[in-house]
N, C-alpha and C positions, 0 to 999 in steps of 0.2 A: 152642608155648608151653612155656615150661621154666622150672629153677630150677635151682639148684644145691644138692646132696647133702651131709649134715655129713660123708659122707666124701672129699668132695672133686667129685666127677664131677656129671654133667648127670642131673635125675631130667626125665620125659619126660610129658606130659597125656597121660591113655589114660582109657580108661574102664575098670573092674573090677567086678567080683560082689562083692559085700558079704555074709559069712554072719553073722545075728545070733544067737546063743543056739544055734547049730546046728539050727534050724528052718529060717530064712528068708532064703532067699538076695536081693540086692536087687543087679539087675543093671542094667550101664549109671551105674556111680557115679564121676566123674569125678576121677580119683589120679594125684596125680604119684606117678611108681616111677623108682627106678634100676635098671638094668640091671647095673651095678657090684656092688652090694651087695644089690641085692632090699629094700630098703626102700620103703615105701607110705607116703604121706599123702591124706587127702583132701584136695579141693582145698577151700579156704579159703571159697568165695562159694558152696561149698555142704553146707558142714561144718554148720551150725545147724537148714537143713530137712532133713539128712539127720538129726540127734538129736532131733528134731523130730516125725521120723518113726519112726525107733526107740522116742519117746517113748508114741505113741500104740498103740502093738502092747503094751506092759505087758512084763512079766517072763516069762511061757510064752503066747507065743505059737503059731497054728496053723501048723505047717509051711506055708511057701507060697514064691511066687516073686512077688516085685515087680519091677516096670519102672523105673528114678528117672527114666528120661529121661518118660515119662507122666504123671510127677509134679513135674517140675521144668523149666525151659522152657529155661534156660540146660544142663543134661545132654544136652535134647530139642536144641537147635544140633548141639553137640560132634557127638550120635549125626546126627542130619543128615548133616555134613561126613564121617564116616566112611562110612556107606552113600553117599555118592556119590564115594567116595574121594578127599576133598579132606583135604590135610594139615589139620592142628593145629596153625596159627598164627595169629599176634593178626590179620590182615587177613585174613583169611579168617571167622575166630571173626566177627570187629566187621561186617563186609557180613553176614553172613546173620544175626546178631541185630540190625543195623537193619532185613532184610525183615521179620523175626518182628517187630520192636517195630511196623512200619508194618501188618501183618495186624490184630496186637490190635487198634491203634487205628481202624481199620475195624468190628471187631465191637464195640468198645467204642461207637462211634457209633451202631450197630443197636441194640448193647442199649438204649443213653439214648434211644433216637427210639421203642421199646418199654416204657421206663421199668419194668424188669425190672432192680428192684436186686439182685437175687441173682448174674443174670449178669454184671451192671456191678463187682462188690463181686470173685468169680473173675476179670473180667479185668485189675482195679487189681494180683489181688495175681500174678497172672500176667507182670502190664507191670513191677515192681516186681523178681521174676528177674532179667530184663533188666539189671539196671542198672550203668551203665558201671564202678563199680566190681570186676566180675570180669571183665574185660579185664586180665591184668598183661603 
């Protein structure tokens, strides 16, 4: 999965450490980079719960280390594909986020057959990651 760079070249999906405020580092955040020019962006489909998240930590935060891939279920593929050394492409990304979408909705079933809307209401917004729009 790629893009192309305003200075011309191919920026690359990886995953990166994110430091916030110089406190918190938040690893596993999925960035296009160029290798050209060392330019970063976050990726797009997960640009809002990453500020989202930044949001909720305030202005002086505790030094600490977050996971996004634990936090996010679409970072949690990518890191997937990595640890089993599978490239970082759209048919590879789209097969293992339809095993992930086909897991939740497994336990989404336990949850509703438990009628535990706490967990049902986590896995809506977990299924919701997922969604085909961050495939590009």
């Amino acid at each position: 999965m790629q893009k192309r760079c305003t200075c011309g070249h191919t920026m690359k999906l990886i995953l990166r450490t994110v430091i916030y405020v110089h406190k918190v580092s938040i690893a596993n955040v999925p960035v296009f980079s160029c290798d050209y020019c060392s330019h970063n962006e976050v990726f797009p489909g997960v640009k809002e719960d990453l500020g989202q998240l930044v949001g909720r930590m305030g202005a002086a935060p505790e030094p600490q280390t977050i996971f996004f891939d634990e936090k996010h279920e679409w970072a949690g593929v990518l890191a997937g594909l990595i640890a089993q050394k599978e490239p970082i492409q759209a048919a590879s990304v789209a097969r293992r986020i339809e095993e992930r979408t086909n897991e939740l909705l497994d336990l989404l079933l336990v949850a509703s057959s438990l009628r535990d809307e706490t967990w049902q209401m986590e896995l809506r917004s977990r299924l919701s990651q997922l969604s085909a729009q961050y495939i590009s």
